[in-house]
Each structure stands twice: as structure tokens, then as C-alpha cells.
DRENDO-1510 file (C-alpha; in Angstrom, 1 decimal, always signed):
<recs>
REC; n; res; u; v; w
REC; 1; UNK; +24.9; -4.5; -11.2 .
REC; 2; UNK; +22.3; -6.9; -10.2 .
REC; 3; UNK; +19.7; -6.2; -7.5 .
REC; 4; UNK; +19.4; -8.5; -4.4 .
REC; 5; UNK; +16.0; -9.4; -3.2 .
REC; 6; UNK; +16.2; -12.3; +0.2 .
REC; 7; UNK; +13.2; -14.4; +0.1 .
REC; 8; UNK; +12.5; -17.2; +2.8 .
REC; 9; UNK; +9.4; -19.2; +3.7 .
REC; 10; UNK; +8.1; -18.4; +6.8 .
REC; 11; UNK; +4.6; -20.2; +8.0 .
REC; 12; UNK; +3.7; -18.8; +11.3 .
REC; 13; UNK; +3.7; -15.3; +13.3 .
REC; 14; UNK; +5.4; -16.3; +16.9 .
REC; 15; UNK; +7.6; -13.9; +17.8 .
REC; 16; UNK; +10.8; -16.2; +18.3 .
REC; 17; UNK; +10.0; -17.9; +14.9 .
REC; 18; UNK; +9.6; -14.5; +12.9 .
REC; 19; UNK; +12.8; -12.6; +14.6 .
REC; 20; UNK; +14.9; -16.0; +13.5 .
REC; 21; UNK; +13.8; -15.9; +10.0 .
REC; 22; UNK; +13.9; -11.6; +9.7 .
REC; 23; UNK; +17.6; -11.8; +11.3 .
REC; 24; UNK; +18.6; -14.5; +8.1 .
REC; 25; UNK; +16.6; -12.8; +5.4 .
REC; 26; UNK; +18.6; -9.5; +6.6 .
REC; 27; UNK; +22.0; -12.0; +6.6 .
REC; 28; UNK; +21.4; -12.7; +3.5 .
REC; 29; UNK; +21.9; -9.0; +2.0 .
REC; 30; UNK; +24.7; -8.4; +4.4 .
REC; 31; UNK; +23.5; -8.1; +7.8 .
REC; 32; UNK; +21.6; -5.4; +9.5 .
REC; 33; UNK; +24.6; -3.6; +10.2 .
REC; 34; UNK; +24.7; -2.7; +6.6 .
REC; 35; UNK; +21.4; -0.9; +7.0 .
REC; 36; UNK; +22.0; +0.6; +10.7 .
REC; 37; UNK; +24.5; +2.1; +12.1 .
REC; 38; UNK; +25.1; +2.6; +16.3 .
REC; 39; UNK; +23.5; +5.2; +17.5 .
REC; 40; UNK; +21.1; +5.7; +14.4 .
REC; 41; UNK; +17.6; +6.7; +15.0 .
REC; 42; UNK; +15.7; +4.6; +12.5 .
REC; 43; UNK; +11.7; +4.6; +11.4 .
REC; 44; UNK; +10.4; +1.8; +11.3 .
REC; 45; UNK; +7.1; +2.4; +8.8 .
REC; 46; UNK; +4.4; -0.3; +8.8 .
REC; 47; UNK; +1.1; -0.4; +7.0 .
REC; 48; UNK; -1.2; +0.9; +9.8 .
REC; 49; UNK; -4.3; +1.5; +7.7 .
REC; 50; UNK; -6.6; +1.5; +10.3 .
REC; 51; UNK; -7.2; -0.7; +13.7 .
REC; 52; UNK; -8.2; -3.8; +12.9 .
REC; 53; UNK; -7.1; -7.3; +14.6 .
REC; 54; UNK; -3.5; -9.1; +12.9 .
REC; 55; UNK; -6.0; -11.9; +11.7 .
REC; 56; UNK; -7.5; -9.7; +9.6 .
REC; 57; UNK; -4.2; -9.2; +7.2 .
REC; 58; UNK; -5.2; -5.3; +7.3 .
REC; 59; UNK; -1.9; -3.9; +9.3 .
REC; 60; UNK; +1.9; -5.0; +8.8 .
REC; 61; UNK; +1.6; -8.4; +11.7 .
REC; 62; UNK; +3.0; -7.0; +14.6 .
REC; 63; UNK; +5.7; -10.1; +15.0 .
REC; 64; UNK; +7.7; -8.4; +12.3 .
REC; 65; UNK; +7.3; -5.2; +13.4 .
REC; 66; UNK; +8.6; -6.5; +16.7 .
REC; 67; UNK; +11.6; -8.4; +14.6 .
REC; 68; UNK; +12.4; -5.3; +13.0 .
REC; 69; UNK; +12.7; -3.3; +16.2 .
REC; 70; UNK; +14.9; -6.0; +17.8 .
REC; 71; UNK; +17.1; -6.0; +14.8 .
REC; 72; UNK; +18.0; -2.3; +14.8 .
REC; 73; UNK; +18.6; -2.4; +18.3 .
REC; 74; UNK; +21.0; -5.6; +17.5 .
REC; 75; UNK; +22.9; -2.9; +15.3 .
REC; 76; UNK; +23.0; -0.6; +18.2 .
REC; 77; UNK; +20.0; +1.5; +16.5 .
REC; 78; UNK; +17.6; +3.5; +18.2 .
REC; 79; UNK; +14.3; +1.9; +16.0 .
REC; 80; UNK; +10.9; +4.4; +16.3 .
REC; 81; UNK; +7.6; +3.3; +14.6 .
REC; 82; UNK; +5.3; +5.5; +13.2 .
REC; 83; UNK; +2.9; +6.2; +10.6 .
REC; 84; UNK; -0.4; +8.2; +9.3 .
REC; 85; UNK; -3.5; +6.4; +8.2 .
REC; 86; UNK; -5.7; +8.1; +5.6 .
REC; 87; UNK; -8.5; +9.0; +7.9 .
REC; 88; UNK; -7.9; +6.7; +11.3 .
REC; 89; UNK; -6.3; +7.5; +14.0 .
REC; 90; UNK; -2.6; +6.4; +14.4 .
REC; 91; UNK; -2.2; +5.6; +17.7 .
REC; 92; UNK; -5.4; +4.2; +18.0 .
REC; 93; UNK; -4.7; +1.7; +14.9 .
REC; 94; UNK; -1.8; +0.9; +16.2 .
REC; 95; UNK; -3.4; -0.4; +19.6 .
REC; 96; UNK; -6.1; -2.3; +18.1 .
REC; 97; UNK; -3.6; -4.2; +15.8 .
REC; 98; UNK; -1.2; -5.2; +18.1 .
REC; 99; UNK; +1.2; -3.3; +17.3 .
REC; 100; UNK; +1.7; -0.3; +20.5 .
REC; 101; UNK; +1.8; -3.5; +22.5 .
REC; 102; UNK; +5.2; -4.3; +20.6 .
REC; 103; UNK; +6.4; -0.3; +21.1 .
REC; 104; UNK; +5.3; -0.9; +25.3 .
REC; 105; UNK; +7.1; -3.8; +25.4 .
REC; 106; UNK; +10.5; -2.9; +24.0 .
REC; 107; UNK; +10.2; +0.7; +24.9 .
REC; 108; UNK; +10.1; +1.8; +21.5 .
REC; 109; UNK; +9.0; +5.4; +20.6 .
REC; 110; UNK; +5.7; +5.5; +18.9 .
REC; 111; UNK; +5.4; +8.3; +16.1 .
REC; 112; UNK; +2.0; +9.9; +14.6 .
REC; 113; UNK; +3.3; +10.7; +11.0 .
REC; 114; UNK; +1.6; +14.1; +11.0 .
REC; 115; UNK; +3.2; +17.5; +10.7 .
REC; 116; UNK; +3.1; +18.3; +7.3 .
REC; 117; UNK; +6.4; +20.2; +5.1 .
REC; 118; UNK; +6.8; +21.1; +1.7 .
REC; 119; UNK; +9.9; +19.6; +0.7 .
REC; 120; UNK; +11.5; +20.6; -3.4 .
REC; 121; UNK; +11.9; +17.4; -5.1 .
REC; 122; UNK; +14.0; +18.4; -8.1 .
REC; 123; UNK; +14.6; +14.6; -9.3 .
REC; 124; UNK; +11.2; +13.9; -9.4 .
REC; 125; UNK; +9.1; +12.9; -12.5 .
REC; 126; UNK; +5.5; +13.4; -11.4 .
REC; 127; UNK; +5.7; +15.9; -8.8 .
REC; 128; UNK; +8.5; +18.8; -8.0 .
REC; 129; UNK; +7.2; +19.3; -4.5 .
REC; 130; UNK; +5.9; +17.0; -1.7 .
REC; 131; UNK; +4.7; +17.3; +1.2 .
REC; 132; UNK; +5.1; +15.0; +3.9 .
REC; 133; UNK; +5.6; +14.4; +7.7 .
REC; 134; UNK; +8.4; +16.5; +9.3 .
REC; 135; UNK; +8.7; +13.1; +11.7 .
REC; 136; UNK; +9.6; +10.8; +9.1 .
REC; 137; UNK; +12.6; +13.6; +7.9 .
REC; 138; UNK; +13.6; +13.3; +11.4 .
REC; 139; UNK; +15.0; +10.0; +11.6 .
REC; 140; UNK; +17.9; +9.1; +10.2 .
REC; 141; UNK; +16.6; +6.4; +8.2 .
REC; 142; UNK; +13.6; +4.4; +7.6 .
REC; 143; UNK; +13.2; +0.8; +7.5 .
REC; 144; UNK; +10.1; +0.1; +5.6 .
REC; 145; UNK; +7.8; -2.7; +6.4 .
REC; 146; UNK; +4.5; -3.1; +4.2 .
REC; 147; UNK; +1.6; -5.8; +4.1 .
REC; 148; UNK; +1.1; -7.7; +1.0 .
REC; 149; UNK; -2.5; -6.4; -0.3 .
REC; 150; UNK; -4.7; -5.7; -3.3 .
REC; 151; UNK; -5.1; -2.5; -3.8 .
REC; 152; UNK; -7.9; -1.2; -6.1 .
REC; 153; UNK; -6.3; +1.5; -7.7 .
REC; 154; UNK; -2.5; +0.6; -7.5 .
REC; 155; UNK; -3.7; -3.1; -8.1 .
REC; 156; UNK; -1.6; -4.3; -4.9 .
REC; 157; UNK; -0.3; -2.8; -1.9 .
REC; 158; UNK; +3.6; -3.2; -1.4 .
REC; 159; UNK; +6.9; -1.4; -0.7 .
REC; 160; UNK; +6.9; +1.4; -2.9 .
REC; 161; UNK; +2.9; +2.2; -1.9 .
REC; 162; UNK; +3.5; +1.7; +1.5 .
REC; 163; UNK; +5.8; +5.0; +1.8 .
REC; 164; UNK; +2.5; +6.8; +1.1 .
REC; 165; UNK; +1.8; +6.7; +5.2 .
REC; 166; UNK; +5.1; +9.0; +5.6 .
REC; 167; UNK; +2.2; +11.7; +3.7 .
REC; 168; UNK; +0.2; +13.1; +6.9 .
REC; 169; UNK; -3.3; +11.0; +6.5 .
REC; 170; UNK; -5.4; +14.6; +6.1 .
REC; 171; UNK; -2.7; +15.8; +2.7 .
REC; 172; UNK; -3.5; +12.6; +1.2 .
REC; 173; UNK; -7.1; +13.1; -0.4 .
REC; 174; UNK; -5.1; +16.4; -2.0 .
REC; 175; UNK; -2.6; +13.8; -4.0 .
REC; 176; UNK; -5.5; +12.0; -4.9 .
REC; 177; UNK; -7.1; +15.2; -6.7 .
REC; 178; UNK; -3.4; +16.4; -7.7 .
REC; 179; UNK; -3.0; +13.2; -9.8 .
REC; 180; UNK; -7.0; +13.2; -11.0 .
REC; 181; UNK; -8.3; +9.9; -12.6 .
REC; 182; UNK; -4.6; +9.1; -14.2 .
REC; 183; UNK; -3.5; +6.3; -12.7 .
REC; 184; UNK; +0.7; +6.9; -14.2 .
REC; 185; UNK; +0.6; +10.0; -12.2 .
REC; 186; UNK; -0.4; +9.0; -8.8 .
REC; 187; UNK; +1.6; +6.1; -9.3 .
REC; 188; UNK; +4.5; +8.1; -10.4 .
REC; 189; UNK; +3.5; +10.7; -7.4 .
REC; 190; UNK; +3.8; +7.6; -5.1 .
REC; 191; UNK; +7.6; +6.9; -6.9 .
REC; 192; UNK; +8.8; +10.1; -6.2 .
REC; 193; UNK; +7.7; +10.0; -2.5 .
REC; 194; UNK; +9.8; +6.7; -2.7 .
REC; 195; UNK; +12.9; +7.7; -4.2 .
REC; 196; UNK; +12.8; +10.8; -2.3 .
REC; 197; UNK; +12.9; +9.3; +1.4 .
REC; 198; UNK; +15.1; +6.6; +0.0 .
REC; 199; UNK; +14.5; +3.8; +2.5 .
REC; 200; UNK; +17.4; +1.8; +3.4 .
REC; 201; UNK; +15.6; -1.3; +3.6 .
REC; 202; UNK; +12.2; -3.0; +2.7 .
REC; 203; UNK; +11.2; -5.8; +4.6 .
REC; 204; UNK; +7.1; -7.7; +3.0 .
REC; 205; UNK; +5.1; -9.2; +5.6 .
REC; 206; UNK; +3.7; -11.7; +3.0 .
REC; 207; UNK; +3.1; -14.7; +5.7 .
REC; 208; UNK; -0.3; -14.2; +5.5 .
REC; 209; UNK; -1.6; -11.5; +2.7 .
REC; 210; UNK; -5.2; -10.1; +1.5 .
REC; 211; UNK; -6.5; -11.0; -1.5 .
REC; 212; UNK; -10.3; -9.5; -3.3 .
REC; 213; UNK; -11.2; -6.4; -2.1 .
REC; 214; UNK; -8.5; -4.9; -0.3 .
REC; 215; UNK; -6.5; -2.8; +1.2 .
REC; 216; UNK; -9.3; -3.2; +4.1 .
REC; 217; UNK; -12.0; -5.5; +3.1 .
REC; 218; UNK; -10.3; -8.5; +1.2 .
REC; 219; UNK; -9.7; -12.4; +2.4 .
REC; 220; UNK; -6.8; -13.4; +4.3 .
REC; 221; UNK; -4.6; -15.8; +2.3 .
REC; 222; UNK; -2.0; -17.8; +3.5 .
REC; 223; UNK; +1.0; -16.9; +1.4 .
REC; 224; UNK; +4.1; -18.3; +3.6 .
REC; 225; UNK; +7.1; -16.0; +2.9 .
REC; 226; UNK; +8.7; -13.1; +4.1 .
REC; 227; UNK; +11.0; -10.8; +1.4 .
REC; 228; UNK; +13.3; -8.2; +1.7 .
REC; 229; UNK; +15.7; -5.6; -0.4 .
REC; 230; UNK; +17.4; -2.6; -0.3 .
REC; 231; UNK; +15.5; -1.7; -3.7 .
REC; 232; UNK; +11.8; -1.9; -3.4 .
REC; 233; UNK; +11.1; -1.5; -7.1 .
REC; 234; UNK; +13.2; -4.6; -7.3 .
REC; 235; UNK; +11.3; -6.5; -4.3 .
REC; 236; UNK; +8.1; -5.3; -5.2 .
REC; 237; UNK; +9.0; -7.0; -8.9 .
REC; 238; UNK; +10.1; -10.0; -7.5 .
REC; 239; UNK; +6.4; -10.2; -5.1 .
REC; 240; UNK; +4.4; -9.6; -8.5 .
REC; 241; UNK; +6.5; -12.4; -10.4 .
REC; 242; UNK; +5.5; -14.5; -7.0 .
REC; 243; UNK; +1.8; -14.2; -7.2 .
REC; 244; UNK; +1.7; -14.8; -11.4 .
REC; 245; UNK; +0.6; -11.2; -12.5 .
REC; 246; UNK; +2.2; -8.9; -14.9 .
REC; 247; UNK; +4.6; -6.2; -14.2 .
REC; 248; UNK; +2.1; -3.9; -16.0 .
REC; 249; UNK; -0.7; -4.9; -14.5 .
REC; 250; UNK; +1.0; -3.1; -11.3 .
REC; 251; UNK; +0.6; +0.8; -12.0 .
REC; 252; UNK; +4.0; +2.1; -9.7 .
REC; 253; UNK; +6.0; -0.9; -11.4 .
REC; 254; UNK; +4.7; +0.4; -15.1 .
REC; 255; UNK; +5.6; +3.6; -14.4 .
REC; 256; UNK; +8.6; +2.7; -12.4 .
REC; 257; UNK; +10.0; +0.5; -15.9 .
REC; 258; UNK; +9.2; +3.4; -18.2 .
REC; 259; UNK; +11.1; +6.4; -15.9 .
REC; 260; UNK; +14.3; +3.6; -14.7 .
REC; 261; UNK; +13.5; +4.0; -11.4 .
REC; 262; UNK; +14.5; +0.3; -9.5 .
REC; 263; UNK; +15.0; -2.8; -11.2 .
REC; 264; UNK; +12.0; -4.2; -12.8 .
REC; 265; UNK; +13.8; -7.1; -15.1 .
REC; 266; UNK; +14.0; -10.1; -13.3 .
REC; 267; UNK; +16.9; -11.5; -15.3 .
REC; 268; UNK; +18.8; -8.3; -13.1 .
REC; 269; UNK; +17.4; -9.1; -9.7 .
REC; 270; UNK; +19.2; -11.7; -7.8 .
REC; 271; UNK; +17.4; -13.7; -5.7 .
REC; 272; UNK; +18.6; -15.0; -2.3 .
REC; 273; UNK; +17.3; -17.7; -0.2 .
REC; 274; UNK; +14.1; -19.2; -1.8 .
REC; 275; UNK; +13.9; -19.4; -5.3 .
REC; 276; UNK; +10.5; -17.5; -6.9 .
REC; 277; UNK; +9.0; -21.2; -7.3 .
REC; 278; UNK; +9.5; -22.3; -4.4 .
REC; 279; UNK; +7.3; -19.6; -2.6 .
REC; 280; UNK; +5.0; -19.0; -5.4 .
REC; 281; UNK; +1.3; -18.5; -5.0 .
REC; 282; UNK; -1.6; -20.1; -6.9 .
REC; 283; UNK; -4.6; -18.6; -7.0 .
REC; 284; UNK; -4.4; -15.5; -5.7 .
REC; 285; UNK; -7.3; -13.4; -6.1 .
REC; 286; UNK; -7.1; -9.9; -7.6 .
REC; 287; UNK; -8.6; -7.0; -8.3 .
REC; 288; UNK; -10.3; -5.5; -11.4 .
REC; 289; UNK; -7.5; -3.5; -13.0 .
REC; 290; UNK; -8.8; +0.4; -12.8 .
REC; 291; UNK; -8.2; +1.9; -16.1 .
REC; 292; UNK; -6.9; +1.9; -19.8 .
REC; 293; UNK; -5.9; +5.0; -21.2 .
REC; 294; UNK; -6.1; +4.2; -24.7 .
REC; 295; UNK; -9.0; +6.5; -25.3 .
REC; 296; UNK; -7.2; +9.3; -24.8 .
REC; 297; UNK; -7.1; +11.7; -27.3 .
REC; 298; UNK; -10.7; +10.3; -28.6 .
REC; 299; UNK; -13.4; +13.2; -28.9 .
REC; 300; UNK; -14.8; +14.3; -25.6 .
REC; 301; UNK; -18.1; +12.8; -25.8 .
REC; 302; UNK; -16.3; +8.8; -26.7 .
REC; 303; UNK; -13.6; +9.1; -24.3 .
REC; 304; UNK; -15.7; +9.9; -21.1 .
REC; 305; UNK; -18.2; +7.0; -22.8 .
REC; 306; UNK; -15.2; +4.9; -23.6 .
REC; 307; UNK; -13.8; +5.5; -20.0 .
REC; 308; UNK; -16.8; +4.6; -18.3 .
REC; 309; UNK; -17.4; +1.2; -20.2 .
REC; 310; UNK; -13.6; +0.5; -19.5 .
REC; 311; UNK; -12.8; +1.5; -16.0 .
REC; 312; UNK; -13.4; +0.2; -12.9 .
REC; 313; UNK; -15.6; +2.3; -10.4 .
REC; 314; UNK; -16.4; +1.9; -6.7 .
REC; 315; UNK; -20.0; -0.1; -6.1 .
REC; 316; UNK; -21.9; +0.2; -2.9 .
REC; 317; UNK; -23.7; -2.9; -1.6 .
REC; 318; UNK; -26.3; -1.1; +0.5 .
REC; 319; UNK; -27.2; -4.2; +2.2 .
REC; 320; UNK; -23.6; -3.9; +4.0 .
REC; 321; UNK; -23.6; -0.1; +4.4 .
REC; 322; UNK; -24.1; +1.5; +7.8 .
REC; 323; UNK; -24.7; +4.8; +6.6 .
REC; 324; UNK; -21.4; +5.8; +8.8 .
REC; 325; UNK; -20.8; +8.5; +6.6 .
REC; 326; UNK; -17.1; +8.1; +6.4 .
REC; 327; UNK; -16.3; +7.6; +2.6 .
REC; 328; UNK; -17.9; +10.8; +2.5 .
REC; 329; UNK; -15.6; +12.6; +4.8 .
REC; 330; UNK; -12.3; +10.8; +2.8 .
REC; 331; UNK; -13.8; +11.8; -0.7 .
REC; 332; UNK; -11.2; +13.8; -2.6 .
REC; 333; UNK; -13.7; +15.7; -5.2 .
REC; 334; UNK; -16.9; +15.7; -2.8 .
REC; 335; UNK; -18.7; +13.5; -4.8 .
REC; 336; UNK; -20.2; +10.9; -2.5 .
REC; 337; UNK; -23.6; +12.4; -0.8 .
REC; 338; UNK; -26.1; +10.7; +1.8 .
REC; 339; UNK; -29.8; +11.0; -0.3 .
REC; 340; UNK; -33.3; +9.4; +0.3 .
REC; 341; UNK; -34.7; +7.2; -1.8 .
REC; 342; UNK; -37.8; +4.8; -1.9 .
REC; 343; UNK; -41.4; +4.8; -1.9 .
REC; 344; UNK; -44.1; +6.9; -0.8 .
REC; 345; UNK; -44.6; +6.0; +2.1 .
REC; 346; UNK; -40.8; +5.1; +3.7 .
REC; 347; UNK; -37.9; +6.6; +2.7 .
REC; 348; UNK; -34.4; +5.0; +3.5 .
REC; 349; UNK; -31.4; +7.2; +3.5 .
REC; 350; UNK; -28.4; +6.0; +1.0 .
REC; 351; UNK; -25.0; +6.6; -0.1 .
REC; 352; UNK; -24.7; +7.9; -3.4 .
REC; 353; UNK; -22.1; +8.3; -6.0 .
REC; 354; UNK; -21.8; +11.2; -8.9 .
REC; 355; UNK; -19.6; +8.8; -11.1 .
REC; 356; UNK; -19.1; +11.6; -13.6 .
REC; 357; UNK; -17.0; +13.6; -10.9 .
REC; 358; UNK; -15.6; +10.6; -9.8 .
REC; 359; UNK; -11.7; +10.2; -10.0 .
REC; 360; UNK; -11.5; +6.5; -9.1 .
REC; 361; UNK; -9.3; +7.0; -6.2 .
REC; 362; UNK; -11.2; +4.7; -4.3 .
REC; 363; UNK; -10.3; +6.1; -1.1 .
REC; 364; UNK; -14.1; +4.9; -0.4 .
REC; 365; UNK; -13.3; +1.6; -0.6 .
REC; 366; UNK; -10.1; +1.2; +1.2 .
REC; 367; UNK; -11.7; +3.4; +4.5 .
REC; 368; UNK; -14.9; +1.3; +4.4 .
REC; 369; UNK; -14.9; +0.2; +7.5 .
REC; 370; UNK; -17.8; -2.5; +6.6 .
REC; 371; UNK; -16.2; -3.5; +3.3 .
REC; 372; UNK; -19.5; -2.5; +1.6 .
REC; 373; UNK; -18.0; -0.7; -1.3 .
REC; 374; UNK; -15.4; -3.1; -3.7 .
REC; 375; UNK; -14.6; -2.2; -7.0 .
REC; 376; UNK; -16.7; -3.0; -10.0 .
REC; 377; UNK; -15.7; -3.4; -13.7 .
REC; 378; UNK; -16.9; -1.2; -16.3 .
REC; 379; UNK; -19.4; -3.0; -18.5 .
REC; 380; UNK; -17.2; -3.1; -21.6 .
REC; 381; UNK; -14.6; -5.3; -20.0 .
REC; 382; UNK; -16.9; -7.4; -18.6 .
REC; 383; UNK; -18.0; -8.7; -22.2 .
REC; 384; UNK; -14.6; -8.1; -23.6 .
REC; 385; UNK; -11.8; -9.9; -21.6 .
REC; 386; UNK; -8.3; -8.6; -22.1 .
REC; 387; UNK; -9.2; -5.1; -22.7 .
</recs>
């Protein structure tokens, strides 16, 4: 049976403009009534990573957030929004981007994603046992509604990554060290989560999307489509094919083709509404893929060598860097430390890394709230392209 991903164009943010286009990309897979039922209490789960204006392409835009909400109530839902930023406050985030305005305005329950549960996850092929926010278990179902981003570690930001704010922001740092510098296990950590909670529908902001150094820092990029589907593996394949990368240059889609989670082959995704051309994106900027495991097995002393002239690793511009201190609050292994360094007679506090404890989370990177640490190549790929 073939998937169904809806993809429309959709070139501006006004509220009437957005709601008309989310109402037919939802007609095309059925209707919204296949998704909600009266009386339902749904979460609706944007990207809320930390409070910056909608211009910015950081958060989910709040026009679709407000689309959303007027959807499920169409259905006869009861829509909620909510979710948990790695290290910023929810509410808070959700104020500065626009997006509390949209709850105040419709009268729409505003959730902090934040009391933690351990939950057995028998299916799952990472992890056994999650932990997330008793909140999101509360609804009855969640409508999922991600930014299109780069991502340094997961290489871009879209539905199944997004799920990770249903993880209460202060248990995240512990999935980074759970899943260490092996990029196949946070990304299948990051499946599991998906499959577990099961959204009923994923709806991509991708009207305007972040290119570079995201999830927080990158460029703004007009992209000019919305894209929705009841399988976000599927979706999330369909949103790679659109912006001319590889399904294995995406971590969660690698692992998701190798475990048969979602439909990664486009010749079994049906697309509805735009065709992939029609939407597709030129030029889009992303970032340095993170790792390549081929040394493994290699003798201690070559693979750590091999490793660090192959991966990518967060970089500090100190020219940018505020010495705010939080990267070293959000660091997983405690490997980020404030020092002094210069001359005799000045000495100017800096951040520093310890690159051999590093885990290449980059949790750094995406809580920077200066965008003074991006990721950097190792050296070997840098003379060696492909690798």
C-alpha cells in the first residue's frame, strides 16, 4: 500500500492564506475528520526551540500553528499546544515567537512538555524504555507540526526529529550521552520516540525554512510549500527528495530504511497536490554531514585518529561568543569549560572544548544563542570530498 504525502505551494504566512491552504493539504489525505474525532483532546507539537521572532525560521510560524488549531476545532477537537525546548523556557519561547498570542486568541490551552515518565517500549530498536512528558500521553492524539531546518547532527530538522520536544527539555542531554557519538542510535532513539507516540498527522512548515547552521543560527530561505502525511518517515522522505539530498545523508531516514520503519522509497509514496518538481529547491545550503563509521573496528589508536579527521566537530568563533555560559550548562559529557587565555599582561576569558570527550551532539550549537558555534569538518574530508 502506498503512502500519501499532500504537498502544496504556499508563498506567504497571513493567517487567512495559511488556514485555506492547511484545510486542502488536509482534504487531500481525507479531511481532518480523519485525524480528529469530536470531542478529542489533540496536541498540537511545534518546534519551539527557543524564543526567537517568526522571521527568524527558528520556531514552527505561528500562522500554521494557528491553522492547525482551527482545523481540529472544525472536527469538533479540543486542539492543546505544547512542547519542551532543550534548555529555554516554554512558555517564554512560545511568547517571543508568536505563538501564545495564537493560544490567547483562540483560547487554546498552552502545555509545558515537562513531567517526565518512564514508559516500556517493547517494539523498539534502539531503546526499550523512554522517558517522556506525562502531558504529551495525556492527549488523545498529537498533531505534529515541525520547521524545516538543518540540523548538525541529524543533518535536517523535520517530522520524525521534531517528536523529540515530547522528551522533557532537562532528560534530553541524558539521550544524548545514552546514544554517545553514534549517530544510528540517537537517530534510531529519535525513531522509537516516533513510532511510539504515533502521531496521527504531520503537517512541515517549509514556507520559509533555515538553511547553514541551524537549528538556531542558519539563514532563512524562502522555500514556498507546506507538506503533510499521516507517515512522517514517508513525508520526511518526500522533504529530502525536495531539497536534492540523499536519503542517507539524513541519519533517522538511514536508520529508518534499514529497520522498515515508514516508507522511505519514493516509487511507494504517493504524492498529492504538487508534484516533487514543482516545489523543489535549488540551492539549499546544508550542513557538514557528522560522521562515517567506517573506522570502526580499526585499532584504537587509528579509529579515534581516523574519527577525528573524518567527523565534524562544533567550532567556536570567539569573535561572536558572549561568554553566556550556556553551551556549558546544555553539555551532555561536561566537556565545554570557561578558561583564560592570552598574554602576560591581559587575560581574556574563553570557551573551550575537550574534543576527545566530545560526543558530537552539538547541543552547543543548536542553544547558542549568538550562533557563535557551527559545525566544522574534520580535516580529512576537507581534502578528500565524498568521504
Amino acid at each position: 500500500m502506498l503512502s500519501e504525502v499532500s504537498i502544496l505551494k504556499c508563498a506567504e504566512y497571513s493567517n487567512e492564506a495559511v488556514y485555506i491552504k492547511v484545510r486542502e493539504l488536509i482534504g487531500l489525505l481525507g479531511g481532518i475528520k480523519r485525524f480528529v474525532k469530536k470531542g478529542e483532546r489533540i496536541l498540537l507539537k511545534p518546534n519551539l526551540l527557543t524564543g526567537k521572532h517568526p522571521d527568524k525560521a527558528v520556531t514552527t510560524h505561528p500562522a500554521v500553528v494557528r491553522a492547525l488549531a482551527l482545523v481540529v476545532m472544525d472536527a469538533g477537537g479540543v486542539p492543546v499546544i505544547g512542547d519542551s525546548p532543550a534548555i529555554a523556557n516554554a512558555q517564554k519561547a512560545a511568547e517571543r515567537c508568536g505563538i501564545m498570542d495564537v493560544a490567547s486568541d483562540l483560547s487554546v490551552e498552552f502545555l509545558e512538555l515537562k513531567t517526565a515518565v518512564d514508559v516500556e517500549n517493547q517494539d523498539g530498536t534502539a531503546f526499550k524504555r523512554l522517558r517522556l512528558a506525562q502531558e504529551a500521553l495525556d492527549c488523545d492524539g498529537i498533531i505534529n507540526i515541525p520547521k524545516l531546518k538543518t540540523h548538525a547532527q541529524m543533518f535536517l530538522t523535520l517530522g520524525v526529529k521534531n517528536i523529540f520536544g515530547c522528551v522533557p527539555g532537562v532528560n534530553k542531554a541524558q539521550w544524548h550521552l545514552a546514544a554517545g557519538v553514534d549517530t544510528s542510535s540517537f537517530a534510531g532513539m529519535l525513531l522509537d520516540l516516533f513510532l511510539y507516540l504515533k502521531p496521527r498527522l504531520t503537517v512541515i512548515d517549509a514556507v520559509v525554512s533555515m538553511e547553514g547552521n541551524g537549528p538556531a543560527n542558519g539563514t532563512p530561505k524562502d522555500t514556498g510549500f507546506i507538506a503533510a502525511s499521516a507517515d512522517g518517515v514517508a513525508l520526511d522522505s518526500a522533504v529530502v527528495e525536495i531539497l536534492g539530498a540523499k536519503l542517507d545523508d539524513c541519519p533517522i531516514l538511514k536508520r529508518a530504511k534499514a529497520i522498515n520503519a515508514g516508507v522511505t522509497d519514493l516509487f511507494r509514496i504517493k504524492i498529492l497536490g504538487e508534484s516533487i518538481e514543482a516545489v523543489r529547491v535549488h540551492g539549499f545550503r546544508f550542513p557538514p554531514l557528522i560522521s562515517a563509521n567506517f573506522a570502526a573496528g580499526l585499532p584504537g589508536f587509528l579509529d579515534r585518529r581516523l574519527r577525528k579527521a573524518l567527523t565534524s566537530r562544533p567550532h567556536i568563533d570567539h569573535s561572536l561568543c558572549t561568554l553566556c555560559d550556556v553551551c556549558i550548562k546544555v553539555c551532555p559529557p561536561n566537556k565545554m569549560d570557561k578558561t583564560a587565555r592570552g598574554g602576560k599582561i591581559r587575560k581574556k576569558n574563553r570557551i573551550t572544548i575537550d574534543y576527545d570527550g566530545c560526543i558530537r551532539c552539538f547541543c552547543c550549537q543548536e542553544v547558542c544563542p549568538s550562533g557563535a558555534i557551527s559545525a566544522k569538518e574534520g580535516w580529512l574530508k576537507k581534502i578528500i570530498p565524498g568521504l
